[in-house]
C-alpha positions in Angstrom: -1.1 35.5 -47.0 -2.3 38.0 -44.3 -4.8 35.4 -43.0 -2.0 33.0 -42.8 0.2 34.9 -40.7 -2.4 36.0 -38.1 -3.2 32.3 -38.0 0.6 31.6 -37.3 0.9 33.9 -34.8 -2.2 33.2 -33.0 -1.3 29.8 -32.7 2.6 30.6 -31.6 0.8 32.2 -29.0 -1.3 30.0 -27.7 1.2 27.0 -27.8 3.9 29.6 -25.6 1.4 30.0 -23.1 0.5 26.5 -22.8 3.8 25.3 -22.7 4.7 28.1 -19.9 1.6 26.6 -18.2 2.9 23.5 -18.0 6.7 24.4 -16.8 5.1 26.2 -14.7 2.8 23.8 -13.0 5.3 21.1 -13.1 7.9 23.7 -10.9 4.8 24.3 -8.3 5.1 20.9 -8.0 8.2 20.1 -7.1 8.7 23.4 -5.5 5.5 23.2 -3.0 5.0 18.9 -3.1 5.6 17.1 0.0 7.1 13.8 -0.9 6.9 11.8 2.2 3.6 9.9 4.0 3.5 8.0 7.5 0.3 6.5 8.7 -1.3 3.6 10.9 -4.1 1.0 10.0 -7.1 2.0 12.5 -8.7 -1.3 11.6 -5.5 -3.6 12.7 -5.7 -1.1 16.1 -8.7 -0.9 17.0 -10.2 -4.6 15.8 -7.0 -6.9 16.1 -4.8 -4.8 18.3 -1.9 -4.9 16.2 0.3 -2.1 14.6 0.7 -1.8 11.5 2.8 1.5 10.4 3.2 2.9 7.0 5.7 4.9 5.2 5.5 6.2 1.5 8.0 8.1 -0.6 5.9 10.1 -3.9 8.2 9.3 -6.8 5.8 12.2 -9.1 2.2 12.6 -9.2 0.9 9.5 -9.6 3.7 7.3 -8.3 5.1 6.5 -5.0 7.1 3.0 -2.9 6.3 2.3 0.4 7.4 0.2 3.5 4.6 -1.3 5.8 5.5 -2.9 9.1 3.2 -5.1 11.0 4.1 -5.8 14.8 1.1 -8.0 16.3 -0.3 -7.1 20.0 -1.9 -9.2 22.5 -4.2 -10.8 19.8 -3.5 -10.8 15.9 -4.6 -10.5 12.2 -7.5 -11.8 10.0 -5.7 -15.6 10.4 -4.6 -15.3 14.2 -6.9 -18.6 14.7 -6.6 -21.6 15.9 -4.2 -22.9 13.3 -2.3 -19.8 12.5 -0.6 -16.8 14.1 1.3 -14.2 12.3 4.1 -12.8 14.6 5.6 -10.3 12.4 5.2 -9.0 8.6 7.3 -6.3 6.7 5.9 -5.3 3.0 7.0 -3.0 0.4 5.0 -2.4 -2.9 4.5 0.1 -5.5 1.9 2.1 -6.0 0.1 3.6 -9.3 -2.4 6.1 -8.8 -5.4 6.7 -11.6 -6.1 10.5 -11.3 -4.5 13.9 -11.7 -4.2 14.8 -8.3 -1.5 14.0 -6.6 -1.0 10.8 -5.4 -4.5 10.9 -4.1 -7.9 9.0 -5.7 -7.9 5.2 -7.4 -5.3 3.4 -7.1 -3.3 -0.3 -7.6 -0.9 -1.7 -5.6 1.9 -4.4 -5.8 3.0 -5.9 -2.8 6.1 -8.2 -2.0 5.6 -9.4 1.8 7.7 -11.5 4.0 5.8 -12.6 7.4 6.6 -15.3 10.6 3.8 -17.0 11.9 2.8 -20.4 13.9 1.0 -22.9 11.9 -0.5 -25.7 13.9 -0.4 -29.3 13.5 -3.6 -30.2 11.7 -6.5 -31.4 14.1 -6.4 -35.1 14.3 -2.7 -35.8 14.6 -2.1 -35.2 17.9 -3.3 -33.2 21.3 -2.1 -30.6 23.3 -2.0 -28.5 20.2 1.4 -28.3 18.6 2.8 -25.5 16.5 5.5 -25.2 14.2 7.2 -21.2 13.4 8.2 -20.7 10.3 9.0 -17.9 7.5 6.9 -17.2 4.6 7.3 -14.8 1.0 4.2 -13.3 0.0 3.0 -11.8 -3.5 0.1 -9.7 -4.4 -2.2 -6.4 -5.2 -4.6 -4.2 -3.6 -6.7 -1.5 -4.8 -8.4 1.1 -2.8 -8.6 5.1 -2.8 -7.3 7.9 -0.7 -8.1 11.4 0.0 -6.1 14.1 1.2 -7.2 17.3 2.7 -5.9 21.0 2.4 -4.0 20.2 6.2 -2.2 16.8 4.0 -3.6 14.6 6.8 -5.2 11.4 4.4 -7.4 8.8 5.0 -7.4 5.2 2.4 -9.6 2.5 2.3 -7.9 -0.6 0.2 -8.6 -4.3 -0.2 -4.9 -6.9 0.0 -4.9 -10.2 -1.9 -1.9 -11.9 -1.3 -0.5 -15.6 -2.3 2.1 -17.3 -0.6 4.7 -18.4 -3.0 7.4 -19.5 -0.5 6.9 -21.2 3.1 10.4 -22.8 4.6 8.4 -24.8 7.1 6.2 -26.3 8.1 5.9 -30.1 6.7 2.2 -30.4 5.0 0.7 -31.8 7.5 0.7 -28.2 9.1 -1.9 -25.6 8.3 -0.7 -22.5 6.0 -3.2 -20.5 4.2 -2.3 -20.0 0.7 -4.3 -16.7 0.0 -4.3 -14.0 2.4 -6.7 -10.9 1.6 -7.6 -8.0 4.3 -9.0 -4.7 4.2 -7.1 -2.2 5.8 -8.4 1.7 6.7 -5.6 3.9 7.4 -5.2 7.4 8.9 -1.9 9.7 8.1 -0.2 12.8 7.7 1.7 14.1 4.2 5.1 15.7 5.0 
């Protein structure tokens, strides 16, 4: 019965300080966390010279929603060819992160994008080159990784598939790719 008892109380022990661990990890947390994130895409800069700013809110360690806003420069994205242009794209997703850090390592993205852009009239039907604005809804994913150092400035690598599931113009005969990806590398600070 002795045995028993010491058995108890060693284990009474050891799940009160485990528990108190955990309270008070989860208080450092939310007492030390910074829950908002702003950064830039040095790739759309520096290679396409367009801006494309980010903003995050962390919903808890492994969560967070964000806002992306792309405004395009003098020359423009992956797709700024010949036959399209995008003029203007605003995103938001949701964002699951695969590690116990916080909000930093693997991660998976959903994305819900609306863009404008110029499609042109399909080589062959008629010359000057004619193009057509129009509006477009975009869904996808992306995965890619992030670090964060002790000063909470972060870099991330990810990789964007998106399909357009919604175009109000053009007619067919005007170009509109259907899947989108790009790579983006962006820089930021954690406030």
């Amino acid at each position: 019965m002795k045995q028993i008892s010491i058995i108890y109380t060693v284990f009474m022990l050891l799940f009160i300080s485990l528990k108190s661990n955990a309270q008070e990890k989860q208080k450092n947390y939310f007492k030390d966390n910074l829950k908002h994130e702003l950064s830039f895409d040095l790739l759309e800069l520096v290679l396409l010279k367009k801006i494309e700013i980010s903003y995050h809110y962390i919903l808890n360690p492994s969560e967070s929603i964000g806002v992306r806003l792309l405004i395009p420069g003098s020359s423009a994205s992956l797709y700024d060819d010949v036959y399209y242009k995008e003029k203007f794209g605003l995103s938001i997703n949701y964002r699951q992160y695969f590690s116990n850090k916080n909000n930093e390592g693997f991660f998976i993205e959903g994305i819900a994008k609306f863009t404008i852009g110029e499609h042109l009239k399909l080589p062959g039907y008629t010359y000057p080159l004619i193009y057509k604005t129009s509006n477009s809804m975009d869904l996808g994913f992306a995965v890619g990784y992030k670090y964060v150092s002790k000063n909470n400035i972060f870099i991330e690598a990810k990789v964007d598939l998106l399909r357009k599931i919604y175009i109000n113009k053009p007619p067919v005969k005007y170009y509109a790719p259907q899947l989108v990806p790009s790579f983006s590398l962006s820089v930021g600070k954690r406030f």
